[in-house]
N, C-alpha and C positions, 0 to 999 in steps of 0.2 A: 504494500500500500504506500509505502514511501516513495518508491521509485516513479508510481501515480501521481502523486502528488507533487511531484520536483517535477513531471512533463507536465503537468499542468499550469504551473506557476514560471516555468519558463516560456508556455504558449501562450498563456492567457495576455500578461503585458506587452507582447510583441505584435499580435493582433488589435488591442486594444490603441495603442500607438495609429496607426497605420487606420484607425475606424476615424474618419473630417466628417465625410457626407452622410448623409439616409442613405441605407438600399433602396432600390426601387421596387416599387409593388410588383410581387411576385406571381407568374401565372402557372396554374398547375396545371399544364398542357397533356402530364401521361398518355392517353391512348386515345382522347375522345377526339382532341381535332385533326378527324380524319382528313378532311378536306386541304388542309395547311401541310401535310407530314412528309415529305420526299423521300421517297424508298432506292434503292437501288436493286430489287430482283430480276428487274429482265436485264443488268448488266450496262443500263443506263436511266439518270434521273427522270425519272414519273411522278405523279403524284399519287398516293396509294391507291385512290379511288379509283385513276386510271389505268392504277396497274392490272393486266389479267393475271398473273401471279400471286398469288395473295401473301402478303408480306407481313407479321407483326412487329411492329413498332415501340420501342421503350425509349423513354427518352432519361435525359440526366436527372430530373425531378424526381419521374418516378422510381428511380433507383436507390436516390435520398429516402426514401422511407423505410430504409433498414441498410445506413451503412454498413459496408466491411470493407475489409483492406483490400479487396482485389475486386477482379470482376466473375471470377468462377463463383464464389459465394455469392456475391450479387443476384447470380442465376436462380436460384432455387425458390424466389416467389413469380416465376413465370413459368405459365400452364405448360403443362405439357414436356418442359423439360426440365432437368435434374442434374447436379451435379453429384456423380458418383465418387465418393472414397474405394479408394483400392486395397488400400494396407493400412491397419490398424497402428502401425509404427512409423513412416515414415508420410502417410497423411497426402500421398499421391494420387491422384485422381483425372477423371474424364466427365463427358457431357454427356449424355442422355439425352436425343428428341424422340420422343415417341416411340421409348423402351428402346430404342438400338443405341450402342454403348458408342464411345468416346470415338476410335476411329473411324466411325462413319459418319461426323461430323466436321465437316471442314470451318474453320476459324479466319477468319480476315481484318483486314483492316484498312477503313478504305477501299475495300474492293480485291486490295492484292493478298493471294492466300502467301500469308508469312508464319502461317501456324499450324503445324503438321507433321504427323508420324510420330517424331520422338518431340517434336516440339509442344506437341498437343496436352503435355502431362502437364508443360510447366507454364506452358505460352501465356494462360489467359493471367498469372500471377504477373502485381506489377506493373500493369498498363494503369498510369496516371488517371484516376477519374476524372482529374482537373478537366483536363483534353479529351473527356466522352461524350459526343453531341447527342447520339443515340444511339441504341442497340437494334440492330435488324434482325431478324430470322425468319428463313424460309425453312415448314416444312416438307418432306419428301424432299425424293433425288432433285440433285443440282447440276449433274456431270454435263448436260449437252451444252453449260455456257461454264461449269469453272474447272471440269474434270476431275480425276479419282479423287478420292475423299468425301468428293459433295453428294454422299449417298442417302443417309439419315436426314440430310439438311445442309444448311452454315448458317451460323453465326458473323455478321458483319458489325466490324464496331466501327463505327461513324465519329472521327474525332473535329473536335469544333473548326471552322473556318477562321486561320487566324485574323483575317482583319475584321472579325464580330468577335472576337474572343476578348472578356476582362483583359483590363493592363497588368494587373494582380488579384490572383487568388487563390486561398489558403482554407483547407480543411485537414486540422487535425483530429483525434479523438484517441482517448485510452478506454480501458477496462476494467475492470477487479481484476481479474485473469493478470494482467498485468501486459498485453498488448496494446503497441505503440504503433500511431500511424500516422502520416504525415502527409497531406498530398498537396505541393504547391505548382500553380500558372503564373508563368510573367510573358507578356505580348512587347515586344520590341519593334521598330523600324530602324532597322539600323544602314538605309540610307531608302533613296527616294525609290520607288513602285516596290519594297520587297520588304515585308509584315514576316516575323517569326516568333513563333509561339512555343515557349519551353515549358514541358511539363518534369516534377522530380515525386518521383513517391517511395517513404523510405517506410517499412515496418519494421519492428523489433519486436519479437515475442520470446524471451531468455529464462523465462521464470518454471522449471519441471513442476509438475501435477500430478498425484498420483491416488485421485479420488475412489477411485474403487480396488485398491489395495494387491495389484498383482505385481508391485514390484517395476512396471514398465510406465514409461508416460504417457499418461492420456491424451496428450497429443504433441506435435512435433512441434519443435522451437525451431525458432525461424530468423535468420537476419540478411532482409532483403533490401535492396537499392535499384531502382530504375529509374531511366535518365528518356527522357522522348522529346524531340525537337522536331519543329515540322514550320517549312518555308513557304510561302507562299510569293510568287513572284506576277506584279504587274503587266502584261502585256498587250500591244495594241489588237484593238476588234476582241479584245476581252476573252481572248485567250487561255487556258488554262495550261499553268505549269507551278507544281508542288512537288514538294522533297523532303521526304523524310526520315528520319533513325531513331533508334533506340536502342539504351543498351540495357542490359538487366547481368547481376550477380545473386546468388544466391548462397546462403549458406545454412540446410535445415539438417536436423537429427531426432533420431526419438530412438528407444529402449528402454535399459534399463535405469534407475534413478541412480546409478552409482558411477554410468561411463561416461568418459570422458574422449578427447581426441587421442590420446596416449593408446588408446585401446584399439583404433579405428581400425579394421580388416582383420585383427584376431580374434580369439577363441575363449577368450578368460571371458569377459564381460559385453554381452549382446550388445550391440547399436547399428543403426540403418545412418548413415552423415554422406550426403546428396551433397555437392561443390556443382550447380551450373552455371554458366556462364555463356551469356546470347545478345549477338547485337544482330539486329537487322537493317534493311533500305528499302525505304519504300518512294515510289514519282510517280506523276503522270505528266505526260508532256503533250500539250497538240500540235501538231506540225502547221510551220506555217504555210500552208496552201488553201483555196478555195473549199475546199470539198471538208469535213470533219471524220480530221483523223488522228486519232488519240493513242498514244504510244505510253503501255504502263509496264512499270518495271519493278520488281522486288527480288532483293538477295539477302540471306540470313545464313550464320552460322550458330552451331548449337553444341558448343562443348561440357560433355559431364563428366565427373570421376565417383562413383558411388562405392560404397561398400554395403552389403548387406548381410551383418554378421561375419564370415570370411568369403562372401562370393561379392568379387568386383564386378562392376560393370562401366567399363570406361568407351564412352561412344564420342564419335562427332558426327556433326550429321550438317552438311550445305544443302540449298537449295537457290537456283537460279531461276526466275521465272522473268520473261518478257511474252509480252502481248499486244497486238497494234490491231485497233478495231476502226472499222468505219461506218460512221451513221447516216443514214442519207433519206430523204422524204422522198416519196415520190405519188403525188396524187395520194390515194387511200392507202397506199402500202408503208410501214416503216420499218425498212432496213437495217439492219447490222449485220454484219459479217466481222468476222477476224481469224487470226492466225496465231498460234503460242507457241512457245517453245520451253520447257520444262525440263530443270537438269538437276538430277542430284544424286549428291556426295554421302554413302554414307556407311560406315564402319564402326564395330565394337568387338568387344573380346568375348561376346560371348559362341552359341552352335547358332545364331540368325545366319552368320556369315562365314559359315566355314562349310560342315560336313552335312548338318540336320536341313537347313533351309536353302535347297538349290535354287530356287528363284529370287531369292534375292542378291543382285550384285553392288558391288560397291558403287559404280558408274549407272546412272539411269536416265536414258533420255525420252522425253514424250512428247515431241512433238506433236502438234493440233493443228483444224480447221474447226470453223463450225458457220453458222448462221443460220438467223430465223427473221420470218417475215412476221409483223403485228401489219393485220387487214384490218382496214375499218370499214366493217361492211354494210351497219347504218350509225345512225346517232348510238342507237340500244347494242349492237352487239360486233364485238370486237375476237378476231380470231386471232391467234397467234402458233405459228409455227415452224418447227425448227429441228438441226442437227449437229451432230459434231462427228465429226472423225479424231482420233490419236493411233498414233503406233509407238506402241511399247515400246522401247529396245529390248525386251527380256521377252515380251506378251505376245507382241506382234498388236494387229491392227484390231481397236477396239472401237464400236460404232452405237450412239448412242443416239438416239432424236425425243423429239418433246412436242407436246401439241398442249394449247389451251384455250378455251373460250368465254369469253365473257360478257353475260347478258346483263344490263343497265334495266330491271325491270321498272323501275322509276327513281327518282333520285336519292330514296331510303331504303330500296331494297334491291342486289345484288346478289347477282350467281355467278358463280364461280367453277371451270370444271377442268382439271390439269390432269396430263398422263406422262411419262416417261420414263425414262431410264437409268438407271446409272451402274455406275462398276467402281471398283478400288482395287488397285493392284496389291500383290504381297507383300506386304511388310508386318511383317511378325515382333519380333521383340521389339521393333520400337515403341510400343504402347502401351502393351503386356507384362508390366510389372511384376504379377504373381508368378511369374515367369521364372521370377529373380527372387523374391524374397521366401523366407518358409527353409521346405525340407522335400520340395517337390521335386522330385526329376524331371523332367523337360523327353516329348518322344513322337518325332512329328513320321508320319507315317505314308509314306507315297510322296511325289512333288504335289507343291501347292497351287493353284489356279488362281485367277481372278475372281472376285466379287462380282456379278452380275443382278441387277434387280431391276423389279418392273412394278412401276407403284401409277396409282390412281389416287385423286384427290377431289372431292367432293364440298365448296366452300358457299356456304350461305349467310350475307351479310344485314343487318336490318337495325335501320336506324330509327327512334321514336321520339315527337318532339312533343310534348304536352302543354296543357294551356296553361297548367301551373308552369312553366319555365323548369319541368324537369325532364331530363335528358334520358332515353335510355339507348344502350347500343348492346346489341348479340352480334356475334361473329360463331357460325358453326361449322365443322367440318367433318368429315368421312373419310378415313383414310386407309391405305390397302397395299402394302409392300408386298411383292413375291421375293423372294432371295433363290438362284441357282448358284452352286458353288461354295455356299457359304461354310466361312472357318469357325469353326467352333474349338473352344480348349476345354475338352472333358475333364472334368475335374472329377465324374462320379465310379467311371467305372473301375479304377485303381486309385485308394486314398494317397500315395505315395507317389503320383504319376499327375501330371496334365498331358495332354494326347492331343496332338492338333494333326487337323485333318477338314480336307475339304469335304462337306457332308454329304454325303449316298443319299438325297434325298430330297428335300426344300425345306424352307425358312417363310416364316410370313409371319408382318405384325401388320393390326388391324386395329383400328379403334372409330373412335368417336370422342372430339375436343370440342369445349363452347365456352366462352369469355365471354361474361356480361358487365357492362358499367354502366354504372346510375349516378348523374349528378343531379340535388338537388340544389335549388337557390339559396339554402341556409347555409352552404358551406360546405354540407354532407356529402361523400364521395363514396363510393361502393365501387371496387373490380374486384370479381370472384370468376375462376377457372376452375373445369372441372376437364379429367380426360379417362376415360376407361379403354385400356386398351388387353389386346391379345397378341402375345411376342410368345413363338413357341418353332420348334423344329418340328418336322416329319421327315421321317427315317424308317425305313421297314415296316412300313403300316400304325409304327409308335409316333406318338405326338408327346413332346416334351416341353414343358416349360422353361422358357431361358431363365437361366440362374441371375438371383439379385436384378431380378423387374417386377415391378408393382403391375397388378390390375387397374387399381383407381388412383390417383392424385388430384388433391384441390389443393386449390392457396385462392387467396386474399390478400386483398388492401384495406380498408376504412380507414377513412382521414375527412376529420374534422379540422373546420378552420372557424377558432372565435376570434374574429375581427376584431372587437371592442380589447382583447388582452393581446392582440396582435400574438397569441397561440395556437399551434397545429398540433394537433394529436395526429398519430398513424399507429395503427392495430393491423399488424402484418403477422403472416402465418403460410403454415403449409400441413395437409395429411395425405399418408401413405399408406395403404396397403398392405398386405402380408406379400412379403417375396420368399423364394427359394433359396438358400443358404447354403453353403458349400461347407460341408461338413470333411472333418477329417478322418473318419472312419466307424465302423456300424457300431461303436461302443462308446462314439461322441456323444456327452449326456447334455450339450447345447440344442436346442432346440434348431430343425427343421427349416422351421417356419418364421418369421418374423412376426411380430405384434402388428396393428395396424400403429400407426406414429406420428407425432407431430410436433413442429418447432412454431412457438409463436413467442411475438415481440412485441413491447408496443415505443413508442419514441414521443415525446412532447420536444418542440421547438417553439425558442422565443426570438422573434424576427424587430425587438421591440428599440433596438439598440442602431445606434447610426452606423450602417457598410458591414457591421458582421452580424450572425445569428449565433445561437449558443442551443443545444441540443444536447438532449439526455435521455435515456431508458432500459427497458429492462430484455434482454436476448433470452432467448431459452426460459419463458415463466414456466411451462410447466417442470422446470428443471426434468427433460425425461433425457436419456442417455440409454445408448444399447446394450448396456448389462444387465436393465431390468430382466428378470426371471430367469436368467443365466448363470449358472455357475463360474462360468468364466467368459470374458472372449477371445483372447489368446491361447491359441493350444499350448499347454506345455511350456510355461512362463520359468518353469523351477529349472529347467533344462534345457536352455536355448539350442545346444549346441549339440542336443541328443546324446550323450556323454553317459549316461546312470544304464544302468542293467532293466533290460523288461520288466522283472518282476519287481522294478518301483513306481512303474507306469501302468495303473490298475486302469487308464483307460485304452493301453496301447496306441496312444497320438505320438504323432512328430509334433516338433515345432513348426506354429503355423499360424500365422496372423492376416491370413486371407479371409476370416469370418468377418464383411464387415460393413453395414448398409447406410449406418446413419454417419454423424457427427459425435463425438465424447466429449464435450461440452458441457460442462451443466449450466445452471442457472448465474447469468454474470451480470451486472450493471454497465454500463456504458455513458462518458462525458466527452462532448464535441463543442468546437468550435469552428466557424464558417468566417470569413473575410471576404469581399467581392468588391474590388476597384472598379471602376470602369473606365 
């Protein structure tokens, strides 16, 4: 609590300094103005309504209703998808849209995929909120406009324009837990047509936990630094040309409460201590000629050194991407076409890249085509249609197309109807942590194939405006993946084994998603999401539920704003389902199944003060945490290292901390302060 209190009193006066003016009356735009919101799913600015892809929108406000230091946690009050923990010790994780796990999510920024494969664990930690203008997500495949990965979806984060961006702004916030966060924007011109916008966001989390008493910590300590700069240059006929980098460090660990680095990669005393370190480049540039042609470019490297126990895992991973698209009107048709090129680097010590995983090589090229026509065939209905080609270097030629329509049934209600395809090439260990940590063998069986899928999506929009001035908006959808080829890592039929293999059979996840918001004129704001979905394999006439995916998810927002105390309440929340559990053997006395679960928070904000606001509440009220009705969640915490004779092991487990669905958190308080120059 002291160390809380020293960040606090060195934040508070330095912000309070720097508060001259009033803020300005602040608009809580979240999800409703539809009409206002600029998307980028078809691979060029639309405005949502007109987009026939259907794109969800978050923006930075809405994200403020339940600070965290990053933006993977961010995720998990929006429908439908989920931020999965991987490992109980080292606190690694992936995305979730609509029950398919991390790497069928591709990650952007700005449009350029800079976050992927091995990047995807740690990418989304670190990126500056400062510089979040909004969050995009498309669900279903994305391959015919961004290729492999954009299977499940992507997530696009949309970083502020800098010449509207504050001249300075500062959001800190601590914890009881004892997590430090900082995230500052300074807007510069440091000479005439070129605006540059730096964002820094530093966490510290150093303080071990070891609330439910196995000896290991409840969650990993953290000491991270990300640095994000982004240009903006003046051009005539208003041309676009931006440039931008980032670099991120990281240094996390978790085990046992007694290791230290002296320990790191031996045998005496368990710890997981992760070293990455990742900078990227991201531009777009228009050519100057007549016609609109946009040249985008991104390069990132991704260096790790891990230990897990005594198994390293030291990887780097490049990626080169360029892309030159052309936009062109012609009467009712709207054009795009382009061409990419995709190159990457990437290597580790572990069997991805030697004898186990023949398909994947260190050099990867994939070259692309693609283009789609949007028809406008009257005012009410808009068609869109499209393709890609790429050829592997390893795959050979993968061909992917997409159709969508969209009918304007009047200016509150909209239909929506998308099909297509996507693939992801092999890349095995870079994702696949459980891979690496534990007591698992590793035993991949035959070579491995592409990812192939064919999804449908069914979207129904309806907006209601009532005489009392209150708002309502539905958004529903239908959705329908087939998966051929699909890699699955058995984790059931040998407790001492994962077994990956392209599946003898098909994959399909299915559901049904609907987001509702209600605004009334006293202030009152309601968005609630719900999504019931079906994620399961078929294999030999069996059907199998995929491991650690929920049937149902809801979350919420409510937020109250009393004007007259210039205070906002926000009661944010999330619940889960019972998922399938990856046990470690038939005499694991852990349960199965999961509970059904839930995280809720609430925040008051006082905006009452001149340039900055000051923010407080409470995370995890129901203090729930995944050891309730568990005897343990760590297999075999007394014997990391498998070391004691069987008969001290009355449940015959290895060590294995792959059980693991939720967050170990319990019930924390939380104090922020906000800054905004303009």
């Amino acid at each position: 609590m002291k160390k809380t209190l020293a960040f606090l009193v060195f934040s508070v006066p330095c912000l309070v300094a720097l508060a001259q003016e009033p803020l300005p009356e602040k608009a809580d735009t979240s999800k409703k103005d539809l009409n206002e919101v600029v998307v980028t799913g078809t691979l060029k600015e639309v405005r949502r309504l007109e987009s026939p892809v259907p794109v969800e929108v978050y923006t930075h406000s809405y994200l403020r209703k339940n600070p965290t230091p990053n933006l993977f946690e961010a995720l998990q009050n929006i429908n439908g998808v989920r931020p999965q923990l991987n490992c109980n010790i080292c606190n690694t994780g992936d995305i979730h849209i609509n029950g398919l796990e991390g790497p069928y999510t591709m990650v952007l920024i700005d449009g350029m995929p800079i976050v992927s494969s091995l990047s995807s664990v740690y990418g989304l930690s670190g990126i500056p909120s400062s510089l979040v203008e909004q969050i995009e997500i498309v669900k279903g495949p994305a391959s015919s406009l961004y290729g492999s990965e954009a299977v499940g979806g992507l997530i696009n984060v949309i970083t502020k324009k800098a010449d509207k961006a504050p001249v300075f702004s500062a959001d800190v916030f601590t914890t009881s837990y004892q997590e430090h966060n900082s995230d500052i924007g300074i807007r510069l011109r440091p000479f005439s047509g070129a605006t540059v916008l730096t964002g820094i966001n530093y966490f510290k989390y150093g303080n071990p936990e070891d609330r439910n008493h196995d000896h290991f910590t409840d969650v990993t300590l953290q000491d991270r630094i990300s640095v994000f700069q982004k240009w903006d240059f003046r051009r005539k006929e208003g041309r676009l040309f931006t440039l931008g980098a980032r670099y991120m460090y990281e240094d996390r660990w978790g085990g046992e409460m007694n290791w230290n680095k002296s320990y790191r990669g031996g045998d005496q005393v368990y710890g997981e201590s992760i070293f990455t370190g990742r900078w990227e480049l991201i531009g777009n540039y228009q050519l100057p000629v007549s016609e609109k042609l946009l040249f985008s470019f991104s390069w990132n490297r991704h260096d790790q050194d891990s230990r897990y126990g005594t198994t390293s895992y030291i990887a780097t991973q490049q990626i080169a991407f360029g892309q030159l698209t052309w936009d062109k009107q012609l009467g009712a048709h709207d054009l795009l076409a382009g061409i990419a090129l995709r190159y990457t680097f990437y290597d580790d010590n572990t069997p991805a890249t030697t004898r186990l995983n023949q398909s994947l090589n260190q050099h990867t090229w994939l070259p692309g085509f693609f283009m789609q026509d949007e028809i406008r065939l009257s005012d009410a209905h808009r068609l869109l249609a499209g393709f890609r080609y790429d050829h592997n270097s390893v795959h050979g030629s993968i061909f992917t197309p997409r159709a969508a329509w969209k009918w304007n049934i009047d200016e509150n209600n909209i239909l929506r109807l998308n099909a297509g395809t996507g693939f992801r090439v092999v890349n095995l260990f870079t994702e696949d942590h459980a891979a690496l940590t534990g007591a698992r063998s590793v035993e991949i069986t035959g070579r491995l194939h592409p990812e192939k899928t064919y999804n449908i999506n069914f979207n129904y929009l309806k907006k209601i405006y009532t005489s009392g001035q209150v708002f309502i908006g539905s958004e529903t959808s239908v959705f329908y993946t087939h998966f051929n080829n699909r890699i699955i890592g058995d984790f059931d039929t040998d407790p001492g084994k994962i077994i990956y293999s392209n599946l003898d059979g098909y994959a399909v996840s299915k559901g049904i998603s609907t987001n509702i918001d209600l605004t009334f004129p006293a202030g009152l704001k309601f968005i609630v999401g719900a999504t019931y979905q079906d994620v399961a394999t078929v294999e030999h006439g069996r059907k199998v539920q995929q491991i650690l995916t929920e049937r149902f998810s809801a979350n919420w927002a409510v937020s109250y704003k009393v004007k007259p105390l210039k205070l906002g309440i926000d009661y944010t929340g999330n619940l889960y389902s019972p998922m399938r559990l990856p046990l470690a053997g038939e005499l694991d006395p852990r349960k199965p199944y999961s509970p059904f679960w839930s995280i809720q928070n609430i925040q008051l904000t006082y905006s009452g003060f001149r340039r900055f606001e000051i923010y407080g509440g409470i995370k995890n009220l129901l203090n729930w945490t995944p050891n309730r009705g568990n005897p343990f969640i760590i297999a075999r915490t007394g014997d990391p290292f498998n070391k004691t004779p069987d008969q001290n092991n009355p449940y015959q487990l290895s060590f294995d901390p792959s059980y693991v669905y939720g967050p170990n958190q319990n019930i924390r308080a939380f104090l922020g302060l906000r800054l905004t120059i303009q």
